[in-house]
TORKOLGU-684892 format. One line per field, with one value per residue (C-alpha): x, y, z. Coordinates in steps of 0.2 Angstrom, whole numbers, plus 5000, padded with zeros to 4 digits. Example, Ala and Ser with C-alpha at 12.3 -4.5 7.8 and 13.67 -1.06 7.14 Angstrom:
x = 5062 | 5068
y = 4978 | 4995
z = 5039 | 5036
END
This chain:
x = 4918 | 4929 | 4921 | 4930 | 4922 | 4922 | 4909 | 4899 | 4893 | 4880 | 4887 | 4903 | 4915 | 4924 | 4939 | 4943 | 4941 | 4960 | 4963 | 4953 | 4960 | 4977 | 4971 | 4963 | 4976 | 4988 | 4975 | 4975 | 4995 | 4998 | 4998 | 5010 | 5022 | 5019 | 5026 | 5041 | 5045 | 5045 | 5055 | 5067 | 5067 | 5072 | 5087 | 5096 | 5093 | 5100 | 5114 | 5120 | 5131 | 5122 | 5116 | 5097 | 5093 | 5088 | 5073 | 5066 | 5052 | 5047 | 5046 | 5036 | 5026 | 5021 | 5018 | 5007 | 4997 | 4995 | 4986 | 4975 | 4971 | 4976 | 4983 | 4972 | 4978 | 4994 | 4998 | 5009 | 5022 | 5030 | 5048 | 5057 | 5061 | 5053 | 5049 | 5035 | 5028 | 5023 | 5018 | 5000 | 4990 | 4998 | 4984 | 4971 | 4980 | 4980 | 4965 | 4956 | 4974 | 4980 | 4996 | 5004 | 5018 | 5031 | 5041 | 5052 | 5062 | 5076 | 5083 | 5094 | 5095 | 5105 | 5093 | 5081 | 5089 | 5092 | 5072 | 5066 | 5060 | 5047 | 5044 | 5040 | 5038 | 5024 | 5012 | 5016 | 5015 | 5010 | 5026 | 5038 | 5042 | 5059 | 5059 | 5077 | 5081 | 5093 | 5100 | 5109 | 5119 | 5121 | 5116 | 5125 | 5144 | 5138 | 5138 | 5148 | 5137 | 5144 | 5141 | 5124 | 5118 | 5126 | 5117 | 5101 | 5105 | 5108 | 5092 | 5080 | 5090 | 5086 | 5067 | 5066 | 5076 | 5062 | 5049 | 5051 | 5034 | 5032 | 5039 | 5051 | 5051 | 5064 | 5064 | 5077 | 5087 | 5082 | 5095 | 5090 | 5090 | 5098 | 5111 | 5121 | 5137 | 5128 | 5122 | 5137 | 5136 | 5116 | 5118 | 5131 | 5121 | 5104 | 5115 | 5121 | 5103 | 5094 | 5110 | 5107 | 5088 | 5088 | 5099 | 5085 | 5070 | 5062 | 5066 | 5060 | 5068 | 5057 | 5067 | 5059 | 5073 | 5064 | 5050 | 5065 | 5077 | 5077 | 5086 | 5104 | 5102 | 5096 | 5083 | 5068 | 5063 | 5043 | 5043 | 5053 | 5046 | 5053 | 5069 | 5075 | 5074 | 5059 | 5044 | 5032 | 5013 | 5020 | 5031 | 5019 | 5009 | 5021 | 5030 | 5014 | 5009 | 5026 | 5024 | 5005 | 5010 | 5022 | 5007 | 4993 | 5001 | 5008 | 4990 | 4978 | 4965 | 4963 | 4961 | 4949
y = 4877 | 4885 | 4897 | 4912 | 4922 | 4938 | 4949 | 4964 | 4981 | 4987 | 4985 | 4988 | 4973 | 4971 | 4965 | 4947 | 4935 | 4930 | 4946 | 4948 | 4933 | 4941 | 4957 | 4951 | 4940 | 4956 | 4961 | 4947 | 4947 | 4966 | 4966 | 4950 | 4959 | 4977 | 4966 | 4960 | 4976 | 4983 | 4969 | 4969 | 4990 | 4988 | 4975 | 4985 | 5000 | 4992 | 4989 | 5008 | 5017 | 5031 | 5027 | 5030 | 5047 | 5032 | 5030 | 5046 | 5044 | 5025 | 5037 | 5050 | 5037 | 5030 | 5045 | 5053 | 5037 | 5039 | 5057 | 5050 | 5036 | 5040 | 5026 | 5018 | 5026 | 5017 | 5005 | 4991 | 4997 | 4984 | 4992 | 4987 | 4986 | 4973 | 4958 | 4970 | 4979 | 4960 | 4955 | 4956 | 4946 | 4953 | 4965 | 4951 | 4939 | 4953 | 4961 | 4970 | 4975 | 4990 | 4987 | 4998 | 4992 | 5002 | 4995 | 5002 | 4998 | 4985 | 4997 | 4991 | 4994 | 5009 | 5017 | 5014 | 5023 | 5037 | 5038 | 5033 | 5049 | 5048 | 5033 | 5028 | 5043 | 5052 | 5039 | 5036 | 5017 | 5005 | 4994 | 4993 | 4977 | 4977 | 4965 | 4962 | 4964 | 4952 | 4973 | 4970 | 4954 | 4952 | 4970 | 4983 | 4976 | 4965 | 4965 | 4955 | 4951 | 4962 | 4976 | 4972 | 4969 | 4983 | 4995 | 4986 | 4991 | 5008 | 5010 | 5002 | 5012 | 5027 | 5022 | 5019 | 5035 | 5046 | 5031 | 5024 | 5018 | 5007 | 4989 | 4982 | 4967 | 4961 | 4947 | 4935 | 4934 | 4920 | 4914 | 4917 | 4899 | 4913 | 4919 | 4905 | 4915 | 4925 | 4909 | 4910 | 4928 | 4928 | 4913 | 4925 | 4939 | 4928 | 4923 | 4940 | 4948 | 4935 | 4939 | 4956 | 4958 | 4945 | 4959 | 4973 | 4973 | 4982 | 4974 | 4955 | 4944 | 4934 | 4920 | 4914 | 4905 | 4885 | 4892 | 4896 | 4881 | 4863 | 4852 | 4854 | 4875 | 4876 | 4887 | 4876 | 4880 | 4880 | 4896 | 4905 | 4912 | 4905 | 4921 | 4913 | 4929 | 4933 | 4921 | 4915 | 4915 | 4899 | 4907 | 4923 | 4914 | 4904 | 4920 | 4929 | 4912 | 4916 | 4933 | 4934 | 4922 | 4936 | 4952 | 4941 | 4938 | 4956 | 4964 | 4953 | 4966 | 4964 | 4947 | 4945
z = 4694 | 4707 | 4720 | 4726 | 4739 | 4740 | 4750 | 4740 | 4748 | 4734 | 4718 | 4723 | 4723 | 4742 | 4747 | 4743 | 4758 | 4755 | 4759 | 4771 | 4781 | 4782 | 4787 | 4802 | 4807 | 4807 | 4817 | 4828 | 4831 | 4832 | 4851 | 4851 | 4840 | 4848 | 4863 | 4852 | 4843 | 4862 | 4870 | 4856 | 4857 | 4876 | 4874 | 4862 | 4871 | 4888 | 4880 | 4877 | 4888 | 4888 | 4906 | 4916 | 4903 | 4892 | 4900 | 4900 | 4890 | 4899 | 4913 | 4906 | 4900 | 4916 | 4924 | 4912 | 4914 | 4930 | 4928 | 4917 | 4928 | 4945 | 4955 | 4972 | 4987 | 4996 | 4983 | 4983 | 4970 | 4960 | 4954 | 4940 | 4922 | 4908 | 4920 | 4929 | 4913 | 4907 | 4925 | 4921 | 4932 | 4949 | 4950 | 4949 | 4962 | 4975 | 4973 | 4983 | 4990 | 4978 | 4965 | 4953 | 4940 | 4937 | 4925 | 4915 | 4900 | 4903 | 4916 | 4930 | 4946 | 4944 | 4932 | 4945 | 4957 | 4947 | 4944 | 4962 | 4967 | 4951 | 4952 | 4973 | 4982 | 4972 | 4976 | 4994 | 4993 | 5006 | 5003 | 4988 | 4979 | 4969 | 4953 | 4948 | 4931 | 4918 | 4914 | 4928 | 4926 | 4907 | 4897 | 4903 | 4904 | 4916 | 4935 | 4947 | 4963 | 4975 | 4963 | 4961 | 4979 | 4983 | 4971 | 4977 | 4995 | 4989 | 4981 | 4996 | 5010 | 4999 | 4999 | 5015 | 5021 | 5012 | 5015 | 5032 | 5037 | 5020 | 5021 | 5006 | 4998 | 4985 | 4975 | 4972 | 4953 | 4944 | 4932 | 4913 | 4901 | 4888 | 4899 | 4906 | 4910 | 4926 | 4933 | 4946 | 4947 | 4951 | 4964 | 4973 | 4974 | 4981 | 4995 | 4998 | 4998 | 5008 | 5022 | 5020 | 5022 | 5037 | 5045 | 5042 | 5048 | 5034 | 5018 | 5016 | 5005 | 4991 | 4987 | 4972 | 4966 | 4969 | 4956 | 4940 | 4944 | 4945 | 4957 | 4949 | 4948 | 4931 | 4925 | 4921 | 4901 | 4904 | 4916 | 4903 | 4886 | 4871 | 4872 | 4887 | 4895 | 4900 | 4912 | 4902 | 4909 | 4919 | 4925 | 4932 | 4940 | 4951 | 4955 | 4957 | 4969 | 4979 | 4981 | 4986 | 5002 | 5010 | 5006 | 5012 | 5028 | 5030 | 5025 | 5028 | 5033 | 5013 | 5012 | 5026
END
């Protein structure tokens, strides 16, 4: 005879375990495809010409956050779009030294300037860290190099200029498995950026770019998520490792 669980409360007949299983499995996948629905939500919305006013509510988001759970003193602000909001163990690897994400959307260097001042300058960080974005280079029309390191200038020189006794680092582009057309573009502007940055002595250059790419310049798969777009938890953690050696050595009265 064929046995069909199915659990009782009472007298009253419950949901069937087939039934069950699939609700907790929903249950069990509904932060992994809130993370989906949100990725997927972001890219299309990069893509719209409606410029930085897209981001509004990402903004508003972060900052109503941050009055209900106020930030550490000085932080170490991590700036930029998608790659920072699913940079989640950054806070562990620097502890006791204080971070704060700011991520927002797929937004590009531009949208970031636009939003700097909301973003930076409320929360009188320590230093700023600028996550590059794959906005920049592939979502938005694309950008050539020069434009972006350009833009990237902009938005560190109008930091510091409001900021001057905080310390910038940026973090090299990494070229994206599912974007092969930027790869020139995105080796240009990591030369471009490491040239500027050794010229001013307040903006450090990250170059991560040994961690993302193998010997011949392309992107190694495993430190990519399966979109090809975005670092998988491999990936985090050797970024995390890169970065960690420059904020050690610059505050080490954290790490004492």
């Amino acid at each position: 005879m064929a046995f069909t669980f199915a659990p009782y409360f009472g007298n009253k007949r419950m949901v069937p375990w087939k039934i069950t299983r699939i609700i907790i499995l929903i249950g069990l996948l509904a932060p992994f495809l809130t993370t989906v629905f949100n990725i997927t939500n972001d890219l299309l919305r990069a893509q719209s010409e409606e410029g930085p006013l897209i981001w509004e509510p990402d903004v508003l988001a972060l900052e109503s956050a941050a009055e209900d759970n106020p930030p550490s003193a000085k932080p170490v602000i991590f700036l930029g779009a998608r790659q920072v909001t699913l940079w989640h163990e950054i806070n562990d690897y620097l502890e006791p030294l204080p971070t704060l994400r700011q991520g927002v959307g797929s937004a590009n260097v531009e949208d970031l300037e636009y939003y700097y001042n909301r973003l930076v300058t409320p929360y009188d960080p320590r230093a700023v860290v600028i996550v590059p974005s794959q906005t920049d280079f592939n979502l938005r029309g694309g950008r050539i190099a020069s434009v972006y390191t350009s833009r990237l200038r902009r938005l560190a020189e109008k930091i510091l200029a409001d900021l001057p006794d905080i310390h910038i680092y940026v973090i090299s582009p990494t070229k994206a498995p599912s974007f092969r057309d930027s790869w020139t573009d995105i080796d240009r502007a990591h030369k471009e950026l490491a040239i500027y940055a050794a010229s001013h002595p307040d903006i450090t250059y990250i170059d991560v770019v040994a961690e993302f790419q193998d010997a011949q310049g392309n992107p190694t798969p495993i430190t990519f998520r399966s979109d090809g777009i975005f670092y998988s938890d491999w990936g985090y953690m050797r970024l995390s490792a890169a970065v960690m050696r420059y904020l050690v050595a610059d505050f080490p009265e954290f790490f004492q």
